[in-house]
Backbone as ProteinMPNN parsed JSONL, in Angstrom:
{"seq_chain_A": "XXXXXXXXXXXXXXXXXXXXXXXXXXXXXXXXXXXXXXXXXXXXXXXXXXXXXXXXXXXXXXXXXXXXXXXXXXXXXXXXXXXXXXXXXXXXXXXXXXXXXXXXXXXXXXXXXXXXXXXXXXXXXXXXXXXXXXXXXXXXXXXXXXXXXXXXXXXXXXXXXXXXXXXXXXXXXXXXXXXX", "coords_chain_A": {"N_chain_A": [[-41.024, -2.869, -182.058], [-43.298, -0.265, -183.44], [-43.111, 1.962, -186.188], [-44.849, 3.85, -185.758], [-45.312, 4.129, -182.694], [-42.633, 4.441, -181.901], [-42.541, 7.401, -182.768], [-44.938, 8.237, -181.216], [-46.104, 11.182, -179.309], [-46.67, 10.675, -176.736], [-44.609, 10.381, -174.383], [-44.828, 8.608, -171.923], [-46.628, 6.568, -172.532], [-45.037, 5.154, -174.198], [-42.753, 4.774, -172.913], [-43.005, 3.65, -170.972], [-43.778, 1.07, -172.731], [-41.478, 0.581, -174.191], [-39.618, -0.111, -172.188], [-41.174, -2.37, -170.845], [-41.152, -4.176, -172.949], [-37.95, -4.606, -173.757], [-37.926, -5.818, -170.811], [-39.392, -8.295, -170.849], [-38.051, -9.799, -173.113], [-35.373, -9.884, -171.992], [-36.055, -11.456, -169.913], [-37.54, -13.362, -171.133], [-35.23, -14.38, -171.992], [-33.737, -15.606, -169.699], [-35.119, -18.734, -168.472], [-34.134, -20.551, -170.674], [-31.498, -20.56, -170.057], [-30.92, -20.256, -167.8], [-32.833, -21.302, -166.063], [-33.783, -24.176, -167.244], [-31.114, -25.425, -167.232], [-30.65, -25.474, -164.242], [-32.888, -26.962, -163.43], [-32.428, -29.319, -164.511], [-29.7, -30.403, -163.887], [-30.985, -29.856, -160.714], [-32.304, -32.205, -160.455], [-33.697, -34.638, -159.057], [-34.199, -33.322, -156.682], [-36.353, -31.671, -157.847], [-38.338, -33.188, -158.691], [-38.839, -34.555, -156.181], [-40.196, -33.168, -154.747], [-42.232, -30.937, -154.982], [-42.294, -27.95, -154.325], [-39.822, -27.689, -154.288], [-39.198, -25.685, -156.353], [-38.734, -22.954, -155.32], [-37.74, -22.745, -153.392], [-35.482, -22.47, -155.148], [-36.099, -20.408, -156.444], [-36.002, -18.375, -153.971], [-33.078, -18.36, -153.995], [-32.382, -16.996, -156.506], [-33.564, -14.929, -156.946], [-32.801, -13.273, -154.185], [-30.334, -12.856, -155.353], [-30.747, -10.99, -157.422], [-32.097, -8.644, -155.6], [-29.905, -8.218, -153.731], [-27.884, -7.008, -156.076], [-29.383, -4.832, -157.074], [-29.316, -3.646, -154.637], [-26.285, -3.222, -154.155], [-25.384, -1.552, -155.994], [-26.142, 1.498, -156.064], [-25.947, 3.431, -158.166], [-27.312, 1.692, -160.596], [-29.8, 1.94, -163.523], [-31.849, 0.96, -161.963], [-32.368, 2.198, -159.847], [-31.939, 4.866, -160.752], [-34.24, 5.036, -162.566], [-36.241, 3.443, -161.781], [-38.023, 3.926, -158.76], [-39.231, 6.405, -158.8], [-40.763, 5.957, -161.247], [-44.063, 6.098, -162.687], [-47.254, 4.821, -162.807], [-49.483, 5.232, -164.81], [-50.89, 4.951, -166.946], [-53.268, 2.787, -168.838], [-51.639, 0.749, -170.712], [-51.377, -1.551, -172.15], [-53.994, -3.483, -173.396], [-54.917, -6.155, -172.481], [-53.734, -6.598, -169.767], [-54.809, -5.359, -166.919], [-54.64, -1.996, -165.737], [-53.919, -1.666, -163.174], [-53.307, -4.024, -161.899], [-50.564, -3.749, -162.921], [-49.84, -1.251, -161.37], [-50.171, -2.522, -158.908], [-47.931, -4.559, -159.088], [-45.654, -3.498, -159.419], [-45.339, -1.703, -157.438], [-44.887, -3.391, -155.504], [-42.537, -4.255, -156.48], [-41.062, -1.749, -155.664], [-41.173, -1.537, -153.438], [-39.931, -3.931, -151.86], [-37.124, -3.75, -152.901], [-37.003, -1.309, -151.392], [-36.543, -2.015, -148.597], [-34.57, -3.291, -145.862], [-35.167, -4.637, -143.811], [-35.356, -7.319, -141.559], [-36.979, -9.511, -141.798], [-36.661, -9.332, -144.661], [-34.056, -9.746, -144.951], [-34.072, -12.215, -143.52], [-35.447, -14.335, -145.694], [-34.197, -13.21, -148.334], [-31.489, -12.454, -148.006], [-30.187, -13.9, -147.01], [-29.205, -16.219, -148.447], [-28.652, -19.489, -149.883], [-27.603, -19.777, -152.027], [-26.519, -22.033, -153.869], [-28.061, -22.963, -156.002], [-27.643, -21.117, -157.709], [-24.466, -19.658, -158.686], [-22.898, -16.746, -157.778], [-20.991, -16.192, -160.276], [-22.227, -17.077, -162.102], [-24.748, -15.858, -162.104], [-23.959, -13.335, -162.943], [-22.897, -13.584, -165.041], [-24.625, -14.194, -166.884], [-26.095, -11.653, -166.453], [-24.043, -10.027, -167.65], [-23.328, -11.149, -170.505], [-26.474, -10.727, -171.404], [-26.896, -8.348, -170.983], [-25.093, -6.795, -173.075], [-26.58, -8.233, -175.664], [-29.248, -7.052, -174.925], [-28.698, -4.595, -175.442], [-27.538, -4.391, -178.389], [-29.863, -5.293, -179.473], [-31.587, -3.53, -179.028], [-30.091, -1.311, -180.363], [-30.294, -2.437, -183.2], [-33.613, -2.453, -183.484], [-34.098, -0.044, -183.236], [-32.494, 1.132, -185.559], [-33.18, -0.434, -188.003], [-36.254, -0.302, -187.248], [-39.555, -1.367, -187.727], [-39.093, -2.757, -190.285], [-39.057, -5.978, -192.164], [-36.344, -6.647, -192.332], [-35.282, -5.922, -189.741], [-36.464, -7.542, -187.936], [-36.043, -9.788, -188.656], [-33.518, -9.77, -188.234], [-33.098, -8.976, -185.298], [-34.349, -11.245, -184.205], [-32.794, -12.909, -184.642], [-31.125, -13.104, -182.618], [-31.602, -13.619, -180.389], [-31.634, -16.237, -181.359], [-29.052, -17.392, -181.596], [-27.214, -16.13, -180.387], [-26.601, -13.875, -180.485], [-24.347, -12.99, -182.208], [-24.634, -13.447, -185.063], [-26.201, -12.245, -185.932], [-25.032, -9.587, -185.322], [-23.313, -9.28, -187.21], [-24.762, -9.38, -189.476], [-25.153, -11.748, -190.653], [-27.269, -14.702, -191.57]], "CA_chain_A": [[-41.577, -1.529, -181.974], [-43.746, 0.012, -184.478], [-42.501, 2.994, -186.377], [-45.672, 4.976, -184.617], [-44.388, 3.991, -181.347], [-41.23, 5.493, -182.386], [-43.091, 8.681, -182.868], [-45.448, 8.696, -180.355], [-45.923, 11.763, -178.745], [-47.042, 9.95, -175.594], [-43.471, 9.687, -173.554], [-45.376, 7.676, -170.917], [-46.798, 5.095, -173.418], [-43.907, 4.967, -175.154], [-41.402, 4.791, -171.876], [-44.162, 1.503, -170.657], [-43.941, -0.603, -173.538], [-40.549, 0.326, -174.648], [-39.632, -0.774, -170.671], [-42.1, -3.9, -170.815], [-40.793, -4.784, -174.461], [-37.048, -5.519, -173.153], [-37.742, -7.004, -169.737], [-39.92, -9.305, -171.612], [-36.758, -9.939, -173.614], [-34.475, -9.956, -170.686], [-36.892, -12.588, -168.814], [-37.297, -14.619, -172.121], [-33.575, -15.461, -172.164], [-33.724, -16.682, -167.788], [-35.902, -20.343, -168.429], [-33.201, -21.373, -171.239], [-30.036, -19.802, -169.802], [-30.487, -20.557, -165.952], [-33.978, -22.249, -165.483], [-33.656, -25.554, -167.696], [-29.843, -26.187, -166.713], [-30.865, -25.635, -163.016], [-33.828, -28.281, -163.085], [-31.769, -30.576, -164.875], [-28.799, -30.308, -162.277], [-31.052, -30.567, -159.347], [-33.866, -33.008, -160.708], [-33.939, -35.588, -157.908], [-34.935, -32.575, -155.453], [-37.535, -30.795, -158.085], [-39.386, -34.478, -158.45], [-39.035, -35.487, -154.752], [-40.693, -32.133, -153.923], [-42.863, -29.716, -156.053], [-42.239, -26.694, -153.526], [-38.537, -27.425, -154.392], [-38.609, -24.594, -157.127], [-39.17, -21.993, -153.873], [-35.944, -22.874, -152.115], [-34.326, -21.815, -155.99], [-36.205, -19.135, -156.629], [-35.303, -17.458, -152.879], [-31.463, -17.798, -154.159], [-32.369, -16.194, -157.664], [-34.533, -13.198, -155.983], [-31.992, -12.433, -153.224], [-29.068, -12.335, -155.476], [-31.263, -9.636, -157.69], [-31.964, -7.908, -154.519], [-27.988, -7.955, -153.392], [-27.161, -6.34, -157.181], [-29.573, -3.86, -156.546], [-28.633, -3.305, -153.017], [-25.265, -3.179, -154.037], [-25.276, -0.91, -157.086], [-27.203, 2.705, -156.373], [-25.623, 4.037, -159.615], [-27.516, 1.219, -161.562], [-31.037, 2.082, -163.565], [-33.369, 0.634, -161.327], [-32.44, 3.694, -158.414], [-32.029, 5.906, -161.125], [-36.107, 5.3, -163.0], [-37.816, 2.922, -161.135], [-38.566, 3.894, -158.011], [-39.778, 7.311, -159.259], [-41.612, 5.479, -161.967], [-45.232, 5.796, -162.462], [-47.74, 3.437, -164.103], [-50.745, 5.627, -164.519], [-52.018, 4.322, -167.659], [-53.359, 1.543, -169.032], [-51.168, 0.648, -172.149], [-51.883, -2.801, -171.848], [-55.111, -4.097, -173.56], [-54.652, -7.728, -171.904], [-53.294, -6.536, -168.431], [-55.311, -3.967, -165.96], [-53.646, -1.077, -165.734], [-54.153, -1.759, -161.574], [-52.604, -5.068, -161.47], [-49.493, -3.322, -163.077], [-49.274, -0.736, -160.356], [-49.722, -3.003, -157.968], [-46.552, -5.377, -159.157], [-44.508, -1.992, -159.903], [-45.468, -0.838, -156.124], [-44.647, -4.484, -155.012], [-41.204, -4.476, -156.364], [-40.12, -0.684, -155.39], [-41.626, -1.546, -151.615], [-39.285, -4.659, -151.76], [-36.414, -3.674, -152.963], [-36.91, -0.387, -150.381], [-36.566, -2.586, -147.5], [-33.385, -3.796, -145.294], [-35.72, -5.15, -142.231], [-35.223, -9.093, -140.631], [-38.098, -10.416, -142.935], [-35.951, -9.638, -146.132], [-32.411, -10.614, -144.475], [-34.27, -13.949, -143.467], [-35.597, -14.731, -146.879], [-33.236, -13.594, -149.43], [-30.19, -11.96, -147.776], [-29.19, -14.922, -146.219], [-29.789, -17.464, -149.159], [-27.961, -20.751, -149.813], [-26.263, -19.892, -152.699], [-26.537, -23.37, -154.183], [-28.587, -23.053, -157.147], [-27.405, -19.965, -158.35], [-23.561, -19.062, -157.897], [-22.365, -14.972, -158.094], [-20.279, -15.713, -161.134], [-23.357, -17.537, -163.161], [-25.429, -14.548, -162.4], [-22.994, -12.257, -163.233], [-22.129, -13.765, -166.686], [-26.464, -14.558, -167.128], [-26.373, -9.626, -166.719], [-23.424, -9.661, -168.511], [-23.788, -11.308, -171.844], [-27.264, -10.351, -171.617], [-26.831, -6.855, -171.328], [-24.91, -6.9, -174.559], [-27.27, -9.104, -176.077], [-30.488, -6.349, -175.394], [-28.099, -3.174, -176.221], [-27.668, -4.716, -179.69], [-31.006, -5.569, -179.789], [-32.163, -2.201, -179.245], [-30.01, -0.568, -181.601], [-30.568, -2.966, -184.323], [-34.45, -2.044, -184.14], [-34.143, 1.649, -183.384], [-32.099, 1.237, -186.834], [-34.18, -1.032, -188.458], [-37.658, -0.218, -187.538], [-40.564, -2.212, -188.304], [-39.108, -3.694, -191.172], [-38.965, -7.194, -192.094], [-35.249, -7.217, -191.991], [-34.829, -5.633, -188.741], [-37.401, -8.031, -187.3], [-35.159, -11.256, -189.231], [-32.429, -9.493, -187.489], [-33.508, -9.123, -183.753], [-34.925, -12.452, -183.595], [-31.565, -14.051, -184.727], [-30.239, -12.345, -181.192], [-32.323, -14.87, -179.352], [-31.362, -17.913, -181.566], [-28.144, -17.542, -181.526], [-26.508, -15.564, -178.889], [-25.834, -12.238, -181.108], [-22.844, -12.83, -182.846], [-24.32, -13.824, -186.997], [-26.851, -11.495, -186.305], [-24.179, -8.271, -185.466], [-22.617, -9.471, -188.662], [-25.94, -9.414, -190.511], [-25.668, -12.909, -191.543], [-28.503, -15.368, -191.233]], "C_chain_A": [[-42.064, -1.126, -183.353], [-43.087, 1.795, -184.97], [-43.799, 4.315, -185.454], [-45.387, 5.166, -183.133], [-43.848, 5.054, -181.356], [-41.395, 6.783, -182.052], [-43.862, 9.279, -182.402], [-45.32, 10.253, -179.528], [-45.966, 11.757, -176.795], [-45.873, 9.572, -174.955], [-43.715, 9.111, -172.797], [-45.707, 6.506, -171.392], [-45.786, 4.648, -173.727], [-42.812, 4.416, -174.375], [-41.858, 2.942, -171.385], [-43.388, 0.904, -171.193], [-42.559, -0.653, -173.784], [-39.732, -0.59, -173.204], [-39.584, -2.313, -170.666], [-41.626, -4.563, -172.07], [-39.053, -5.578, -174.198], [-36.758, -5.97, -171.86], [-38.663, -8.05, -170.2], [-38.779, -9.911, -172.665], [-36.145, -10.406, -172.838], [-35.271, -11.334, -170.157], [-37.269, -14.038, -169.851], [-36.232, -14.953, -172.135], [-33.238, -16.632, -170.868], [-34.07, -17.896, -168.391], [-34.666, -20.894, -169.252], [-31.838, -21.057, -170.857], [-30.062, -20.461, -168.287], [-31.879, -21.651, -165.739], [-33.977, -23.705, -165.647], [-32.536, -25.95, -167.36], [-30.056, -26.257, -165.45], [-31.758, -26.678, -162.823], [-33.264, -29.164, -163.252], [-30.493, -30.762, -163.793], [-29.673, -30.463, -160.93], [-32.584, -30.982, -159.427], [-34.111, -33.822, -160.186], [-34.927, -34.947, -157.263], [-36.499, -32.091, -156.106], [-38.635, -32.148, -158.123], [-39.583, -34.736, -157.379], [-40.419, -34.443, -154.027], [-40.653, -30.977, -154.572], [-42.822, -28.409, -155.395], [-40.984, -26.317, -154.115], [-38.629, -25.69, -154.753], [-38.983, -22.813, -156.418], [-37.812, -21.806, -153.716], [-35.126, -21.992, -154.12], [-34.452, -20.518, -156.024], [-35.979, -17.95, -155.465], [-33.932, -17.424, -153.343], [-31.579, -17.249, -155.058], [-32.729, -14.799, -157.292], [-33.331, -12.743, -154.642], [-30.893, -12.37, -154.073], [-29.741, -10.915, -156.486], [-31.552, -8.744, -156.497], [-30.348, -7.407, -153.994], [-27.603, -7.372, -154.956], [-27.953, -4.864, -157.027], [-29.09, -3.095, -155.377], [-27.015, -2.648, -152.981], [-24.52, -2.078, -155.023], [-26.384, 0.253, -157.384], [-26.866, 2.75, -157.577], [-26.264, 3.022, -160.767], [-29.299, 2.175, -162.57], [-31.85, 1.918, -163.338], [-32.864, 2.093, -160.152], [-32.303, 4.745, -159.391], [-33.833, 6.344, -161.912], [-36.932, 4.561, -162.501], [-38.451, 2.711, -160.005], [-39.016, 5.505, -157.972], [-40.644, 6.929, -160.781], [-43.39, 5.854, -161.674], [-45.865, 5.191, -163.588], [-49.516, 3.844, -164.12], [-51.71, 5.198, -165.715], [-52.016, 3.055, -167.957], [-53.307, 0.915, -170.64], [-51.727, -0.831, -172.512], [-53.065, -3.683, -172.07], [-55.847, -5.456, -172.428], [-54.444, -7.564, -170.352], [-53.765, -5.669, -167.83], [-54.306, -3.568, -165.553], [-53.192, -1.398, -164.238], [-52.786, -3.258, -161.402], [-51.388, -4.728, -161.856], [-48.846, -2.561, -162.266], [-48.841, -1.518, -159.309], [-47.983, -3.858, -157.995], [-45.821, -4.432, -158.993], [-44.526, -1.633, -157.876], [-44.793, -2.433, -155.782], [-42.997, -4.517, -155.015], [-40.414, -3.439, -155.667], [-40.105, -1.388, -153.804], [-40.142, -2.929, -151.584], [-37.823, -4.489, -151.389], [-35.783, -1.955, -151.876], [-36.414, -1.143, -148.978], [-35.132, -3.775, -146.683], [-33.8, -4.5, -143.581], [-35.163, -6.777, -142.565], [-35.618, -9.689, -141.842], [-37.406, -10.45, -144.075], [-34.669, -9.954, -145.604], [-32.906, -11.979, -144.678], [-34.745, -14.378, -145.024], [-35.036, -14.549, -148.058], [-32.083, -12.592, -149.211], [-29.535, -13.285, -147.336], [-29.756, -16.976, -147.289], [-28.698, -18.563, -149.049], [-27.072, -20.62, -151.002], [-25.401, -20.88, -153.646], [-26.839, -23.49, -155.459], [-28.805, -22.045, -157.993], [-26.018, -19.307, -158.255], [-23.348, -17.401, -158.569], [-22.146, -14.844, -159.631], [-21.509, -16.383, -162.214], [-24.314, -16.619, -163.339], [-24.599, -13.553, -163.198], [-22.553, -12.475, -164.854], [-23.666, -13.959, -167.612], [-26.383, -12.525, -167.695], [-25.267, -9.595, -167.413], [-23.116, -9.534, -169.958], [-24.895, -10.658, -172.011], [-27.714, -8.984, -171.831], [-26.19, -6.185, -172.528], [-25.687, -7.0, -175.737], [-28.216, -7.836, -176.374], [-29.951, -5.053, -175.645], [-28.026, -3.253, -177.833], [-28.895, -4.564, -180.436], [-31.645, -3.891, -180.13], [-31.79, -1.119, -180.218], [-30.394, -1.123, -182.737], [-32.215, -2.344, -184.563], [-34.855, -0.764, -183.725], [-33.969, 1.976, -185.167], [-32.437, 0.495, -187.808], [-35.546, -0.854, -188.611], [-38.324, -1.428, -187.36], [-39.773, -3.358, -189.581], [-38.979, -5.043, -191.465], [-37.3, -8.189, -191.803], [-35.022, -7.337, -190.322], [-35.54, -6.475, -187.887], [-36.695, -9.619, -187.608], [-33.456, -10.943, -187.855], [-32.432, -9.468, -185.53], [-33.922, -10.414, -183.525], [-33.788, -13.28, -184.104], [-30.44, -13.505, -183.6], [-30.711, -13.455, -180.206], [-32.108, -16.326, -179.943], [-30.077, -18.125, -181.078], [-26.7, -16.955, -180.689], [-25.698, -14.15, -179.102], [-25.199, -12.352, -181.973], [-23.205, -13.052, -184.496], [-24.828, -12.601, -186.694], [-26.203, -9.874, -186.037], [-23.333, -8.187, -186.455], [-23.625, -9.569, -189.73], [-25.821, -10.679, -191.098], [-26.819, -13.501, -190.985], [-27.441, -16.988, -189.846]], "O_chain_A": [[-41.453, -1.502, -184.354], [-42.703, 2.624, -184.145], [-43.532, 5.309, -184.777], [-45.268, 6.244, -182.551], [-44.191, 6.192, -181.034], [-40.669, 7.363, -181.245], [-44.008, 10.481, -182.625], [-44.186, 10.424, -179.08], [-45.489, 12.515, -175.951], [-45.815, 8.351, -174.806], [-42.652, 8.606, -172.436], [-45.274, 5.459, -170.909], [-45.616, 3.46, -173.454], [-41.978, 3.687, -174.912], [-41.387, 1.805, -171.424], [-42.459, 0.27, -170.693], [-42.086, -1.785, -173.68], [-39.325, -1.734, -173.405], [-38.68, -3.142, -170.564], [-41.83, -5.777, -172.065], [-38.867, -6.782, -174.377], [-35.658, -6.449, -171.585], [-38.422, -9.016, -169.476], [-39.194, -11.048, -172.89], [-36.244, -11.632, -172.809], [-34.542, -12.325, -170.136], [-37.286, -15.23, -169.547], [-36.126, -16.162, -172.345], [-32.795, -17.78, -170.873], [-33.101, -18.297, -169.036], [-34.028, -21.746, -168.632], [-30.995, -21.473, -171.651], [-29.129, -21.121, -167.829], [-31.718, -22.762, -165.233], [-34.106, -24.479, -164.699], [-32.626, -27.134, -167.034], [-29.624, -27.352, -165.088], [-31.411, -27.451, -161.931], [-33.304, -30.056, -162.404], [-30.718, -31.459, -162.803], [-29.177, -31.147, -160.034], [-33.597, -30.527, -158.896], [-35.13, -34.277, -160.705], [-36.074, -35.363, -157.099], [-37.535, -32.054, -155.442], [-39.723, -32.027, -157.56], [-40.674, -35.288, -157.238], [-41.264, -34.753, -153.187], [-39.719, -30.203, -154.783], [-43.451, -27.574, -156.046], [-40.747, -25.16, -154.461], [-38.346, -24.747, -154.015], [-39.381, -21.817, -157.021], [-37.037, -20.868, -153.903], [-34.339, -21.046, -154.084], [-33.61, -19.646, -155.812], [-35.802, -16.782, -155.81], [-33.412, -16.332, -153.111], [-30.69, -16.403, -154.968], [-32.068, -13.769, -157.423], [-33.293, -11.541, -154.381], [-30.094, -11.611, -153.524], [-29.219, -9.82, -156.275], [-30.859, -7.742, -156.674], [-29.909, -6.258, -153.98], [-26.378, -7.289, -154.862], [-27.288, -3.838, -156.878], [-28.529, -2.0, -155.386], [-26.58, -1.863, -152.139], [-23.335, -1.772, -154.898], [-27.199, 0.267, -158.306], [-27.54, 2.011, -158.295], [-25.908, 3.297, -161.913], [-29.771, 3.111, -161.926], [-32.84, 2.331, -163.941], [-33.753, 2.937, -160.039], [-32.588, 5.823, -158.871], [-34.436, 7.416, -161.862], [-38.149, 4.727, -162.586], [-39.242, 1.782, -159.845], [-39.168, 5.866, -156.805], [-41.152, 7.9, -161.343], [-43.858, 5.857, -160.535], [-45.479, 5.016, -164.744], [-50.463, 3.183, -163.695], [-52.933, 5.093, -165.618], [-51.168, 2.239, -167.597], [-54.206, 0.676, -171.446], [-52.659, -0.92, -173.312], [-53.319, -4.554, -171.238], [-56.932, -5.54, -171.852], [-54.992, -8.409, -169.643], [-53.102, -4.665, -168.092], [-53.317, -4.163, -165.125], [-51.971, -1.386, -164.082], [-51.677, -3.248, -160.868], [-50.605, -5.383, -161.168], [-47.635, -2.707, -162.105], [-47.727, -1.486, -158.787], [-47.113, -3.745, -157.132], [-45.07, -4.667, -158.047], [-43.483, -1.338, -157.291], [-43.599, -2.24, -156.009], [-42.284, -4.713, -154.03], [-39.355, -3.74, -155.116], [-39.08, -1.675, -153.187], [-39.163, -2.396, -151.061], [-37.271, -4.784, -150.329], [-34.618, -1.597, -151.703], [-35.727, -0.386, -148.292], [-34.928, -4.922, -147.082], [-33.085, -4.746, -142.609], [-34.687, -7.213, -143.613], [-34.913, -10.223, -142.698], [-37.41, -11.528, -144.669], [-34.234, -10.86, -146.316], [-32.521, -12.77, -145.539], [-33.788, -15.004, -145.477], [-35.169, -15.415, -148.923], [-31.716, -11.915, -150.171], [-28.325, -13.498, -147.407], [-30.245, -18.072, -147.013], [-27.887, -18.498, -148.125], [-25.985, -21.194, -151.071], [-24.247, -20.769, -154.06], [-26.036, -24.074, -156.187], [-29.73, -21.921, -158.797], [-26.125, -18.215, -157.697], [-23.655, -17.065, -159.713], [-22.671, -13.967, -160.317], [-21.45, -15.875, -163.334], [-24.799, -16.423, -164.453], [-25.037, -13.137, -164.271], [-22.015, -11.671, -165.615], [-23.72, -13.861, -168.838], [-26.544, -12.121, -168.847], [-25.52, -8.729, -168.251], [-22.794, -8.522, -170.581], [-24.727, -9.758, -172.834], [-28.593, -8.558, -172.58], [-26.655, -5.136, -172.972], [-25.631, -6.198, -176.669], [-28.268, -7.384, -177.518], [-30.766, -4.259, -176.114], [-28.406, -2.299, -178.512], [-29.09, -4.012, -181.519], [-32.005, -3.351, -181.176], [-32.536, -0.307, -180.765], [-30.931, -0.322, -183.501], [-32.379, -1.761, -185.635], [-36.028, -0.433, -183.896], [-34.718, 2.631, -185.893], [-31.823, 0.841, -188.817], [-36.135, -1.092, -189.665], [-37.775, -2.429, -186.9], [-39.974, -4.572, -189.631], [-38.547, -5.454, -190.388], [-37.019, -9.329, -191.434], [-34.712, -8.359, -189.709], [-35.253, -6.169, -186.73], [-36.859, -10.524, -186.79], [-32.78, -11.626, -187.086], [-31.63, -10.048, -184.798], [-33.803, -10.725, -182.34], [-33.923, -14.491, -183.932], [-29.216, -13.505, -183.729], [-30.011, -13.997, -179.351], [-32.309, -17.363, -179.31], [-29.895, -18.964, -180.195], [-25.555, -17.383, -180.544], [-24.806, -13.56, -178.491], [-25.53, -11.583, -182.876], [-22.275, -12.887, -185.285], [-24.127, -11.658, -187.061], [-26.847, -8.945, -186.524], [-22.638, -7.189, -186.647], [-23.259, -9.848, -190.872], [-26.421, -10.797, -192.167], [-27.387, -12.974, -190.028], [-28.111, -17.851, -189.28]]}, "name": "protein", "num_of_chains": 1, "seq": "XXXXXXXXXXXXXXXXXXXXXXXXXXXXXXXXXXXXXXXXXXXXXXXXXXXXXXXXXXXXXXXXXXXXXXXXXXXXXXXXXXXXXXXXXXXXXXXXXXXXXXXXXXXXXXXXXXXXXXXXXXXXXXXXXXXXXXXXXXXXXXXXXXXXXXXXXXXXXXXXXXXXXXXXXXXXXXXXXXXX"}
């Protein structure tokens, strides 16, 4: 975040990117945390059959659906299905194709019909268990609370920017001690 950010008067710009800034975070940690140990564990099936990574991603997407589902009191029922995505912060991304995903997920996660039972209420459960998710939102939610205070309290600067990016090498712990 830039210190103008920061200071934006724009709470809509500002709510976006700050938003889009740690689920881009959040979604950079998935591929090395769950994605690469899951291929490698079931790399017979992803070579035999390039669809495979379907069948995983229905058990990854229904157990986010079942945490939602299962947890009104979290912050997705409390800002993001009263969210709106009216501008277009986004140089690189039409503002449109953002609503649409944003409308895509509320409509989703709105919905308790057949069609979502059959496809990710009733998953397999195989290539994703409860307690691997559960420890994937748990550390991780640590992980981007740190993060966020470190560059609330940091800023722009070059430390605070040495400092947040030694959250992603190393799993938090030099960098809440300020070492390298």
């Amino acid at each position: 975040m830039r210190p103008a950010l920061a200071r934006s008067e724009d709470v809509d710009k500002r709510s976006f990117l700050q938003g889009s800034f740690f689920y881009l975070l959040a979604d950079s940690l998935w591929p090395w945390q769950v994605g690469e140990p899951t291929q490698a564990r079931f790399k017979p099936q992803g070579e035999a059959d390039p669809a495979f990574i379907w069948q995983v991603k229905r058990d990854w997407y229904g157990l986010d659906l079942a945490f939602v589902l299962r947890h009104p009191e979290s912050l997705y029922w409390k800002a993001f299905p009263g969210a709106e995505t009216s501008g277009n912060y986004l140089p690189y991304l039409p503002g449109r194709a953002i609503a649409a995903r944003v409308q895509e997920i509320k409509d989703l996660y709105r919905r308790t019909d057949e069609e979502i039972e059959a496809r990710y209420g009733r998953r397999p459960g195989i290539y994703l268990s409860q307690a691997e998710y559960d420890q994937f939102i748990d550390g991780n939610r640590r992980r981007l609370k740190e993060a966020c205070v470190m560059l609330l309290a940091a800023g722009a600067s070059a430390e605070g920017r040495r400092v947040s990016s030694s959250l992603w090498r190393d799993g938090g712990g030099s960098a809440a001690r300020g070492a390298r």
